[in-house]
NUBA-170939 format. One record per residue (C-alpha): residue number from 0; residue in one letter; x, z, y. Coordinates in pm, whole numbers, plus 50000, padded with zeros to 5 digits. Each point is the difference from the previous one (the first is absolute). Example, Ala and Ser with C-alpha at 12.3 -4.5 7.8 and 13.67 -1.06 7.14 Angstrom:
BEGIN
+-----+---------+-------+-------+-------+
: num : residuo :    c1 :    c3 :    c2 :
+-----+---------+-------+-------+-------+
:   0 :       A : 51230 : 50780 : 49550 :
:   1 :       S : 50137 : 49934 : 50344 :
+-----+---------+-------+-------+-------+
// end
This chain:
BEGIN
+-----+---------+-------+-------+-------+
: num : residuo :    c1 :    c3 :    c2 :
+-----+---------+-------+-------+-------+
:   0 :       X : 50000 : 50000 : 50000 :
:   1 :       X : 50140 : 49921 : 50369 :
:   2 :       X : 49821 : 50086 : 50333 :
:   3 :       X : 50137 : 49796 : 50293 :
:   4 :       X : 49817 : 49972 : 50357 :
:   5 :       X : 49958 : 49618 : 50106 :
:   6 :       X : 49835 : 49852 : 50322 :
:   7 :       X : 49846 : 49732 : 50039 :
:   8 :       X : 49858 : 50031 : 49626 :
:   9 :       X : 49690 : 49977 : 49850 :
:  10 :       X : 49926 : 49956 : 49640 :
:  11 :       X : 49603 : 49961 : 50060 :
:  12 :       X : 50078 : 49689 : 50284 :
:  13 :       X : 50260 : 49890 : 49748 :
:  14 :       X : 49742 : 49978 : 49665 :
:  15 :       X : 49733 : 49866 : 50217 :
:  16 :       X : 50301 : 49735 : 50190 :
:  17 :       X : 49911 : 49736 : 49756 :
:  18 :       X : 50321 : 49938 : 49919 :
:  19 :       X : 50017 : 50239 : 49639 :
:  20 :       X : 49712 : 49970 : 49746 :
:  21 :       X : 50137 : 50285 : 49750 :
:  22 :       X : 50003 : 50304 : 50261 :
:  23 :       X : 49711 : 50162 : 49943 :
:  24 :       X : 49866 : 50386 : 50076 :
:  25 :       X : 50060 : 50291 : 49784 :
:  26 :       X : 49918 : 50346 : 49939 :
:  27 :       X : 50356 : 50141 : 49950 :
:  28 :       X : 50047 : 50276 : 50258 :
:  29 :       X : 49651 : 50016 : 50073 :
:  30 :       X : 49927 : 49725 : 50154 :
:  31 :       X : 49811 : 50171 : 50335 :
:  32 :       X : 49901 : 49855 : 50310 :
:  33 :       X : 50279 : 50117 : 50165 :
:  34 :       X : 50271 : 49858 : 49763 :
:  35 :       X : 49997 : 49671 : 49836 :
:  36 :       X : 50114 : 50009 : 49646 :
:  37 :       X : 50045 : 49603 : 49837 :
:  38 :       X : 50177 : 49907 : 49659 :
:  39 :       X : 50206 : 49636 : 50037 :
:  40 :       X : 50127 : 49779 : 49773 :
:  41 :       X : 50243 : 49737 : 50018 :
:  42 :       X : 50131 : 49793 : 49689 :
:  43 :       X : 50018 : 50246 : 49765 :
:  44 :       X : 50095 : 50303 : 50242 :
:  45 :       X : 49754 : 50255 : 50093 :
:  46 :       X : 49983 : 50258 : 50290 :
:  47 :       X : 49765 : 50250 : 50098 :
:  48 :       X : 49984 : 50131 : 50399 :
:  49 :       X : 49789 : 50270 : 50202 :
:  50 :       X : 50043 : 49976 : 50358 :
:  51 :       X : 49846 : 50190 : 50225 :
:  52 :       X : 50110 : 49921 : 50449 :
:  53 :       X : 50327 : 49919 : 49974 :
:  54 :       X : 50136 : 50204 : 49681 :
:  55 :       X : 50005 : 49773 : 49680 :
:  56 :       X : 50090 : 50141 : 49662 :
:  57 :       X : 50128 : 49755 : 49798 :
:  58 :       X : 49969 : 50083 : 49630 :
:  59 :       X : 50349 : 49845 : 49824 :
:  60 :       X : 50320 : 50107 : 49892 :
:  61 :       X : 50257 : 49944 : 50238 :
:  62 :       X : 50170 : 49701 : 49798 :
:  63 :       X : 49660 : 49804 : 50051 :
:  64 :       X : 49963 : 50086 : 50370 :
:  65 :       X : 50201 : 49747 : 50126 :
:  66 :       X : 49773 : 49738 : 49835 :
:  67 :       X : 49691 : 50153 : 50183 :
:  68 :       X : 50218 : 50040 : 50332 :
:  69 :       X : 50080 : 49629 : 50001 :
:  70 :       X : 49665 : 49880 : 49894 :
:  71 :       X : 49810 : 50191 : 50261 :
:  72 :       X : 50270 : 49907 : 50271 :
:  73 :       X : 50075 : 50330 : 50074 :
:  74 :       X : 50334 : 49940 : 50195 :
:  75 :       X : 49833 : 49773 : 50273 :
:  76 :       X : 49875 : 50095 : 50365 :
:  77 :       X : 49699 : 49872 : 49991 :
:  78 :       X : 49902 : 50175 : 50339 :
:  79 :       X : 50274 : 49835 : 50119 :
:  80 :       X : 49778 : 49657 : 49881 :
:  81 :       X : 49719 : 50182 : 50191 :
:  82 :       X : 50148 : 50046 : 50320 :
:  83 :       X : 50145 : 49689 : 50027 :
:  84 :       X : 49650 : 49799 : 50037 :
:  85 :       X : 49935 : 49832 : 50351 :
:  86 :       X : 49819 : 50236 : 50238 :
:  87 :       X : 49745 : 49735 : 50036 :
:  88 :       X : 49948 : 49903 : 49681 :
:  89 :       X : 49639 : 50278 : 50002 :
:  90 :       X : 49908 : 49863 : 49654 :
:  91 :       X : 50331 : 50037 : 49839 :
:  92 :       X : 50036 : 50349 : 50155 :
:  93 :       X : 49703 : 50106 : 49848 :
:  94 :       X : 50052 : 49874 : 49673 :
:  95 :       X : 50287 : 50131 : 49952 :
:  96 :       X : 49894 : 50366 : 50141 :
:  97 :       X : 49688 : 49954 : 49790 :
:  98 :       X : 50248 : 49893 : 49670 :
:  99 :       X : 50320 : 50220 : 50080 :
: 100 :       X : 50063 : 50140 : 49651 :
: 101 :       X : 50017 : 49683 : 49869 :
: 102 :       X : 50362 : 49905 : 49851 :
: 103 :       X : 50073 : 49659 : 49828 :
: 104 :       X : 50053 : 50003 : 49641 :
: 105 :       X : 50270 : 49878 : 49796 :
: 106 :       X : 49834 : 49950 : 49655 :
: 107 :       X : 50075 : 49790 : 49701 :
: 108 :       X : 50026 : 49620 : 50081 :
: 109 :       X : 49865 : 49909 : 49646 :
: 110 :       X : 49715 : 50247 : 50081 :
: 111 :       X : 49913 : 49836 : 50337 :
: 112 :       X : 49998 : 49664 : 49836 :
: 113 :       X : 49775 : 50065 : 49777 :
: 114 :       X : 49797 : 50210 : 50202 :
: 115 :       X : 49978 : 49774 : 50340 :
: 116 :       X : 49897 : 49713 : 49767 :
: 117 :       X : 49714 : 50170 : 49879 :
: 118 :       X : 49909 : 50129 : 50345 :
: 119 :       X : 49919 : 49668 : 50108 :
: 120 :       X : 49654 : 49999 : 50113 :
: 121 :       X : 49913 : 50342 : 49882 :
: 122 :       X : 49911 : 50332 : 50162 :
: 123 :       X : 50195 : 50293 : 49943 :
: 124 :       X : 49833 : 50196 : 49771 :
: 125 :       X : 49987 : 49659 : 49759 :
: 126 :       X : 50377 : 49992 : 50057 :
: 127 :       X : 50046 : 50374 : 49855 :
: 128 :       X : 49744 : 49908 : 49741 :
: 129 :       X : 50176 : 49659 : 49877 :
: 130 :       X : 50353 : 50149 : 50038 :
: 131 :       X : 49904 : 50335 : 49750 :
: 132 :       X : 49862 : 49734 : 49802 :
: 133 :       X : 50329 : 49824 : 49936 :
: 134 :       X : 50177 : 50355 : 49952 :
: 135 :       X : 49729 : 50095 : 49743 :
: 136 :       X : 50004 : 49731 : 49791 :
: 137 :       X : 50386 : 49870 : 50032 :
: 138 :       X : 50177 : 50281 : 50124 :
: 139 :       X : 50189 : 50276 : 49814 :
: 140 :       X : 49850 : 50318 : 49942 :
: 141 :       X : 50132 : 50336 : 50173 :
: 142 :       X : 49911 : 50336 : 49989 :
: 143 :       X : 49692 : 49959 : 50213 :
: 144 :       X : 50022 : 49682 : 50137 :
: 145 :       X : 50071 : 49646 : 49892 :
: 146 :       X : 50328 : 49812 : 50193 :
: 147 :       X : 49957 : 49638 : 50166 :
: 148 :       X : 50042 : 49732 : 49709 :
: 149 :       X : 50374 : 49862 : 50001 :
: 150 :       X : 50013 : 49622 : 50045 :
: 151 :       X : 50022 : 50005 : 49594 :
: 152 :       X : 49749 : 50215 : 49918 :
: 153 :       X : 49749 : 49842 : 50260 :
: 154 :       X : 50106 : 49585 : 49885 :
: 155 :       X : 49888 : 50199 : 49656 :
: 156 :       X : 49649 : 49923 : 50125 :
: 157 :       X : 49796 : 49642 : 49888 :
: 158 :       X : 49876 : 49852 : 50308 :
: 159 :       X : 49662 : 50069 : 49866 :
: 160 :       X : 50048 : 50369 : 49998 :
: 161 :       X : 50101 : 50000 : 50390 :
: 162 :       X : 49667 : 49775 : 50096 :
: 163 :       X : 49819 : 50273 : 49790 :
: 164 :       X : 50111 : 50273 : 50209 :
: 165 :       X : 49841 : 49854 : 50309 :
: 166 :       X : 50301 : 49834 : 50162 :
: 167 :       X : 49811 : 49694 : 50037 :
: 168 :       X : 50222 : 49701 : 50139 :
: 169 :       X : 50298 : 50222 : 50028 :
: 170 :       X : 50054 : 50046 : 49595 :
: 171 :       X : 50130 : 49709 : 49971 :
: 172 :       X : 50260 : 50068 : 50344 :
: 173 :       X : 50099 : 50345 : 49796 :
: 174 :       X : 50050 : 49787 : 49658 :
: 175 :       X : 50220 : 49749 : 50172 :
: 176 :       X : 50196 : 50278 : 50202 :
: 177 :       X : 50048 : 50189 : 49688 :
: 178 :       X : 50132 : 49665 : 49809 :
: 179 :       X : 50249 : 49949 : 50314 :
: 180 :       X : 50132 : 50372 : 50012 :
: 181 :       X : 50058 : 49986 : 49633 :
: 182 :       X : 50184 : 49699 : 50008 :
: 183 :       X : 50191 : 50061 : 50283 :
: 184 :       X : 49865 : 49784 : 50227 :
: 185 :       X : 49904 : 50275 : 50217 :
: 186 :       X : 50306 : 50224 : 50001 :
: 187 :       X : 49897 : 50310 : 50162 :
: 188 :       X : 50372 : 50145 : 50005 :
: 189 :       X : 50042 : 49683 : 50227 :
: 190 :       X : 49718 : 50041 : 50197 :
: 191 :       X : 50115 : 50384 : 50096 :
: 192 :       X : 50307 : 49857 : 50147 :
: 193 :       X : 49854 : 49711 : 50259 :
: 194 :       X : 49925 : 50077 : 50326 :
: 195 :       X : 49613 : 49963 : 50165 :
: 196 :       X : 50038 : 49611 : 50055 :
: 197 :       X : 50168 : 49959 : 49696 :
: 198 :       X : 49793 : 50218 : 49779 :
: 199 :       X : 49708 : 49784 : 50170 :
: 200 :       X : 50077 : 49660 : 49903 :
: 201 :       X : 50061 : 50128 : 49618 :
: 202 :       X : 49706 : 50170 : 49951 :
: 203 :       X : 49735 : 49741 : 50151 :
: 204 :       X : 50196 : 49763 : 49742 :
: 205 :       X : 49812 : 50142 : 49703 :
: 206 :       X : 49632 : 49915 : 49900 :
: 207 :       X : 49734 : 50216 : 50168 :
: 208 :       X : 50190 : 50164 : 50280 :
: 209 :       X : 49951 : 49888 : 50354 :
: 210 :       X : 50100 : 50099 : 50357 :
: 211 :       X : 49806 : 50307 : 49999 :
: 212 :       X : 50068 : 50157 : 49635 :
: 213 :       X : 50386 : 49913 : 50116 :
: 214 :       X : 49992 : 50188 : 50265 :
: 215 :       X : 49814 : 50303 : 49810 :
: 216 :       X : 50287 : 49987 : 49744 :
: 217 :       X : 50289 : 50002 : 50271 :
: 218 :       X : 49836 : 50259 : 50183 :
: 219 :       X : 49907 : 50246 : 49753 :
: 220 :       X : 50204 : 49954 : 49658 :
: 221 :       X : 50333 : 49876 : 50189 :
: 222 :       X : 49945 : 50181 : 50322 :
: 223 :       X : 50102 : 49728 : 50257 :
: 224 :       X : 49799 : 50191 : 50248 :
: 225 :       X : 50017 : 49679 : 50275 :
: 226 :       X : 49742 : 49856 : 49699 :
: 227 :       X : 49623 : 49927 : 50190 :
: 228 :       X : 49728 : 49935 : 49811 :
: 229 :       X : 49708 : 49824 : 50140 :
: 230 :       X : 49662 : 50058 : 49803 :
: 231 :       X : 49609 : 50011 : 50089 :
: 232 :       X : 50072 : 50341 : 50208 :
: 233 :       X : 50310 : 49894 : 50201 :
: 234 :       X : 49874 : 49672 : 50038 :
: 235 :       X : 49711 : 50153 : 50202 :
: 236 :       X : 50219 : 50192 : 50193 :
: 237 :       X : 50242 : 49739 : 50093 :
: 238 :       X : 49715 : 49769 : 50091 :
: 239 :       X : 49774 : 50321 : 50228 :
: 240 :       X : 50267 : 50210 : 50137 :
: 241 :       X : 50301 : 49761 : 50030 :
: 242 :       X : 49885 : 49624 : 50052 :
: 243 :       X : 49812 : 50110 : 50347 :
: 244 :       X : 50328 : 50104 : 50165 :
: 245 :       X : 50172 : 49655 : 49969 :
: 246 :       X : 49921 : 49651 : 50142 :
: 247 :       X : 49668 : 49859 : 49814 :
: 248 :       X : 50167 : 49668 : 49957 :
: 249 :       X : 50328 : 50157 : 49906 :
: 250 :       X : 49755 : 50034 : 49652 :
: 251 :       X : 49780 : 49712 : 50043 :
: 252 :       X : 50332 : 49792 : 49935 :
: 253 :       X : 50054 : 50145 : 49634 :
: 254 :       X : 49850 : 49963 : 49696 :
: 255 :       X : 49749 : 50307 : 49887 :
: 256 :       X : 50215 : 50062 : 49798 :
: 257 :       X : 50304 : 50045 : 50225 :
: 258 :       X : 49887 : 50220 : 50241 :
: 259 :       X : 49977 : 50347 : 49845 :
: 260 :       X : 50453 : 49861 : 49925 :
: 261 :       X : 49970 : 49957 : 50362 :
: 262 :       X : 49875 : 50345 : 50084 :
: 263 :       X : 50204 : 50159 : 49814 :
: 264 :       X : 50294 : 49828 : 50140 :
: 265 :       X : 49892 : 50069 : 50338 :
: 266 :       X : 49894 : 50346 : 50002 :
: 267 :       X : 50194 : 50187 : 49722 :
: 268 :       X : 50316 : 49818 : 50043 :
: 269 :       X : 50136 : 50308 : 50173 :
: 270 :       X : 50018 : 50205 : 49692 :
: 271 :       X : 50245 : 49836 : 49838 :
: 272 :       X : 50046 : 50138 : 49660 :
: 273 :       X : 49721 : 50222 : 49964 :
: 274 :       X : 49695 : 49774 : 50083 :
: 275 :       X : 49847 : 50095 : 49657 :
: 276 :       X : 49957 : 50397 : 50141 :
: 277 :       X : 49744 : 49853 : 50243 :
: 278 :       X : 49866 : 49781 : 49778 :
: 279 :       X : 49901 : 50317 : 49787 :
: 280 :       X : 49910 : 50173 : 50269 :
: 281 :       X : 49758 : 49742 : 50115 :
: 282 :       X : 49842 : 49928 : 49662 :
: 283 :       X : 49947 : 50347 : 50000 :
: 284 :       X : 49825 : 50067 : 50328 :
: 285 :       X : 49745 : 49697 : 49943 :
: 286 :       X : 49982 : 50107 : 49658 :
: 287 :       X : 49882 : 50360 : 50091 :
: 288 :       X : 49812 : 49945 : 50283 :
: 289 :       X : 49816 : 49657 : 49966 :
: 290 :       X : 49901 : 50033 : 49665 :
+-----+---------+-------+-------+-------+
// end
């Protein structure tokens, strides 16, 4: 067991983030409304926290902390993130005030694969659902939980079974990633060591991953934190908060398509390396309060 105080941490904002889909609440510690107690698992790791303000108890031997520390990002500022946004940037500010215990991730990259696949075109919840699925049926069994299926044990699976699991048109993206990881045509040892552009081009190489699932992938298994990810939610906010405070036909001259890229580039360019953070803390905000 280690206790450590943290700012700028909050495992609630962090489960509900939408950027983990195995963190979920637990009763270890009690579980009260004035601490927040959640179980996580990543690969085949498992961790159980209770936090309650600023105090977090982590419960792991001291050999497996660093693991936790690094996935949790532990050694970043990330109020120095926070107090680095443009005064009059009011959205941003808020979001990020409204988000603040938010910290990026840095899971496993065959896990995010896998996992922002399936996520295409699917609410939360179904995510969670789908992705317990997989662990269920492919995974290896622990002592009270079941670890994300390897690329072996999950290419184990007929492309029938996957469609009968609900996956729908991404079965046959998990088969075909599966076939590739097995055969070495996606090299995952590889893919840890490229940088954000680089890491980019490889993965949107391989059959059912786009721009978007990419950038999910480089942001939260391989942590290149300048990652953006534009979906349904940002793409709103881009287009109502952002898109007013440039020149109409600045826009009007770029494909639909091109304009959230535009926005981005324009507005966010100043935080160069850590764009991602207000990505999350965006996503969040609209997330939480729009819903």
């Amino acid at each position: 067991m280690i206790a450590r105080t943290i700012s700028y941490f909050n495992l609630h904002q962090i489960a509900a983030s939408g950027q983990c889909f195995r963190m979920n609440r637990t009763q270890i510690g009690g579980g009260t409304e004035e601490q927040e107690a959640y179980r996580v698992i990543s690969g085949a790791k498992v961790l159980d926290l209770v936090q309650r303000d600023s105090s977090v108890i982590f419960f792991c031997d001291e050999d497996e902390f660093p693991y936790w520390e690094e996935y949790f990002d532990l050694k970043t500022d990330y109020g120095a993130y926070i107090a680095s946004i443009d005064e009059k940037d009011g959205y941003l500010r808020a979001a990020a005030e409204f988000g603040s215990g938010i910290r990026i991730l840095k899971q496993d990259v065959w896990e995010m694969i896998i996992t922002f696949v399936i996520s295409q075109q699917k609410t939360i919840p179904n995510i969670r659902s789908l992705v317990e699925a997989l662990c269920r049926n492919y995974g290896s069994r622990m002592e009270g939980y079941y670890a994300f299926p390897t690329p072996e044990q999950l290419n184990g699976a007929a492309l029938e079974e996957l469609q009968a699991l609900k996956l729908g048109y991404r079965a046959k993206y998990i088969k075909r990633i599966c076939e590739d990881a097995c055969s070495g045509a996606l090299d995952l040892k590889l893919l840890r060591q490229m940088n954000y552009p680089a890491a980019m081009a490889y993965l949107k190489g391989f059959y059912g991953i786009g721009e978007k699932v990419a950038n999910c992938v480089c942001l939260f298994g391989l942590h290149h934190v300048e990652a953006f990810p534009i979906d349904t939610w940002i793409r709103k906010i881009l287009m109502r908060e952002y898109a007013c405070r440039c020149r109409k036909t600045a826009l009007e001259r770029l494909p639909q398509a091109r304009q959230c890229e535009y926005l981005v580039g324009r507005y966010f360019a100043g935080y160069k390396g850590y764009a991602g953070v207000m990505q999350q803390y965006m996503f969040y905000y609209e997330r939480m309060t729009r819903r």
